[in-house]
C-alpha positions as a printed Julia matrix, in Angstrom:
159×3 Matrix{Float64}:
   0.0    0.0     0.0
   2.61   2.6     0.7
   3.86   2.46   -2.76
   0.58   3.5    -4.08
   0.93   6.56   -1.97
   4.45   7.76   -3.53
   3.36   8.54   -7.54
   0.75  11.15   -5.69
   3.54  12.63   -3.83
   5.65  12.99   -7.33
   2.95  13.97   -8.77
   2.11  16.8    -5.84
   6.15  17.59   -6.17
   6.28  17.66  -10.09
   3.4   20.27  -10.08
   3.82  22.51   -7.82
   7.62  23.03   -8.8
   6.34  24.08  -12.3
   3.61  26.68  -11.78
   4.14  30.16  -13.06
   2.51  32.75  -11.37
   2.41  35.88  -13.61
   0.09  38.75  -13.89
  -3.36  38.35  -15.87
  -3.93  39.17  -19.46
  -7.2   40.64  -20.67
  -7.31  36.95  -22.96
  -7.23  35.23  -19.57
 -10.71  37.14  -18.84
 -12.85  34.38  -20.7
 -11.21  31.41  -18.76
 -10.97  33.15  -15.76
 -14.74  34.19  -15.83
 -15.75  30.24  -16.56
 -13.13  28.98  -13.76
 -14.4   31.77  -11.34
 -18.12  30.08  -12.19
 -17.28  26.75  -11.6
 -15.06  26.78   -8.67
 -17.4   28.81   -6.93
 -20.35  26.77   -7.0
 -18.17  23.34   -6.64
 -16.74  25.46   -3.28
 -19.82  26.75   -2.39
 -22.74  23.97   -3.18
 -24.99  25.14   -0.32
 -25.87  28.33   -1.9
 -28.35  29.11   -4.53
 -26.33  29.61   -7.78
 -28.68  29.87  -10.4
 -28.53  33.96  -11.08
 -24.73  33.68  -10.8
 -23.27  34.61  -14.45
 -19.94  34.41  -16.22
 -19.6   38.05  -15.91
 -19.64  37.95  -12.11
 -15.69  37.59  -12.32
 -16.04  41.32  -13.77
 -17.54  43.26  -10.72
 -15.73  40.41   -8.25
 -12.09  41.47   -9.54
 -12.83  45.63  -10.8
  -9.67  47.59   -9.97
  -7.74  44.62   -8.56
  -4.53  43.14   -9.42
  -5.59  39.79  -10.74
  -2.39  36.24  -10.51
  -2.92  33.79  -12.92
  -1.13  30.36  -12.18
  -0.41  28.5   -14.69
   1.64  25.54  -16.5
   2.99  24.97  -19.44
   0.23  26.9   -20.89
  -2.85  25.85  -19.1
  -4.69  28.21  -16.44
  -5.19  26.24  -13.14
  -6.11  29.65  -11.14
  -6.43  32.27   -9.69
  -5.72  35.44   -6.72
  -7.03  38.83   -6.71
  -5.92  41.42   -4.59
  -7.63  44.69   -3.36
  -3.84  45.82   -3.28
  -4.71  49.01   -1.2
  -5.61  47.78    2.1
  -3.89  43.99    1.46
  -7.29  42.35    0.81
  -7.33  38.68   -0.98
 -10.61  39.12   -2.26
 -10.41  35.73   -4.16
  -8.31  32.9    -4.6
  -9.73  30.23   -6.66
  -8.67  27.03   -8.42
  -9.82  25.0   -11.32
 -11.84  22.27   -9.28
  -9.63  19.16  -11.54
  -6.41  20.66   -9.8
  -6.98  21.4    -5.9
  -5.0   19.41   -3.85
  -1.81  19.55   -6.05
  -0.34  22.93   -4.6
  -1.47  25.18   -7.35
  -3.55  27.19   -4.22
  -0.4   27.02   -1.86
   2.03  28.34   -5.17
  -0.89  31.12   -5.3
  -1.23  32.23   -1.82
   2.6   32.6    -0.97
   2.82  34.75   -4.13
  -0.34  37.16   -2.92
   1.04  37.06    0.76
   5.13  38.29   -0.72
   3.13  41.28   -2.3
   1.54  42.63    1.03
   2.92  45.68    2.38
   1.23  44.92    5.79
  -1.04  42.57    7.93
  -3.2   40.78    4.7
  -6.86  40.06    5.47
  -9.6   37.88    3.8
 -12.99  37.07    4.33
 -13.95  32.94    4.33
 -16.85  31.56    4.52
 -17.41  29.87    7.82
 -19.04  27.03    6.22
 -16.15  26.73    3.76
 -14.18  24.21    6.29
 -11.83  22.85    4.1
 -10.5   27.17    2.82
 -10.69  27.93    6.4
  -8.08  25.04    7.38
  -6.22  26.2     4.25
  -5.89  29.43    5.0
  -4.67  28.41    8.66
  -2.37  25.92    7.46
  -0.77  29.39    5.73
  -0.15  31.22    8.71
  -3.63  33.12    8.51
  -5.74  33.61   11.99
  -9.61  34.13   12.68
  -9.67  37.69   13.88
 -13.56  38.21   14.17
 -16.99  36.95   12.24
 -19.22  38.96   10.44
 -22.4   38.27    8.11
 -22.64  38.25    4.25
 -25.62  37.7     1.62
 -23.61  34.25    1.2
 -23.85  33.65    4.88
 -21.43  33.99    7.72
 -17.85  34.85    7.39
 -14.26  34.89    9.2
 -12.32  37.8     8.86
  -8.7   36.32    8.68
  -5.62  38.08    8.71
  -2.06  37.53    7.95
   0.92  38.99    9.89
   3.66  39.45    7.76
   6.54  38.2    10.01
């Protein structure tokens, strides 16, 4: 059995080492908008997504700098940043490649362009981005309430 478990750790190893992270191009914006679709309601499957549109990415990422990770040409994700007050607004990944590092290659890049303490708001009944997050070094600083339900306000110290 243990030898079953080693290809996945090559495999974890093989991808992560190769993502580029680069800034986003406006002929990422069709992919992006589908990804941004998808991943949310695969991440999100107790809301109601039936009004949400492929032009949601546009008002979700206006005026923020937008990280695009990617390899050998294909888009696996993406981070955008309200750059002014540190604020990952979203960090999402193709649903076919979470769990391969492609968030973790993401996240360090976003938190090495803070100037100061990052925050984020998660969903509190997004479990598995809230032990994410943590696993990074972010902390629950308060709750608050959202139209998609209640949220932690999570910040990261830059150390």
């Amino acid at each position: 059995m243990a030898k079953s478990t080693k290809p996945t750790m090559e495999i974890f190893s093989i991808i992560a080492d190769s993502i580029v992270i680069r800034s986003w191009q406006e002929s990422d914006r069709p992919f992006l908008r589908t990804l941004y679709l998808h991943a949310r309601r695969e991440a999100w499957p107790w809301l109601d997504s039936s009004a949400w549109q492929l032009e949601d990415f546009d008002a979700a990422t206006l005026d923020e700098e937008i990280w695009v990770a990617e390899q050998d040409g294909h888009r696996l994700g993406f981070a955008s940043v309200w750059t002014n007050d540190n604020f990952l607004h979203n960090l999402f990944v193709d649903p076919q490649y979470q769990s391969l590092g492609v968030g973790h290659v993401l996240l360090e890049h976003v938190q090495k362009t803070f100037t100061s303490t990052g925050s984020l708001k998660c969903l509190v009944k997004n479990a598995r981005a809230t032990a994410f997050y943590q696993r990074h070094g972010w902390h629950i600083e308060a709750t608050g309430n959202s139209p998609e339900g209640e949220y932690y306000l999570m910040h990261y110290r830059l150390g």
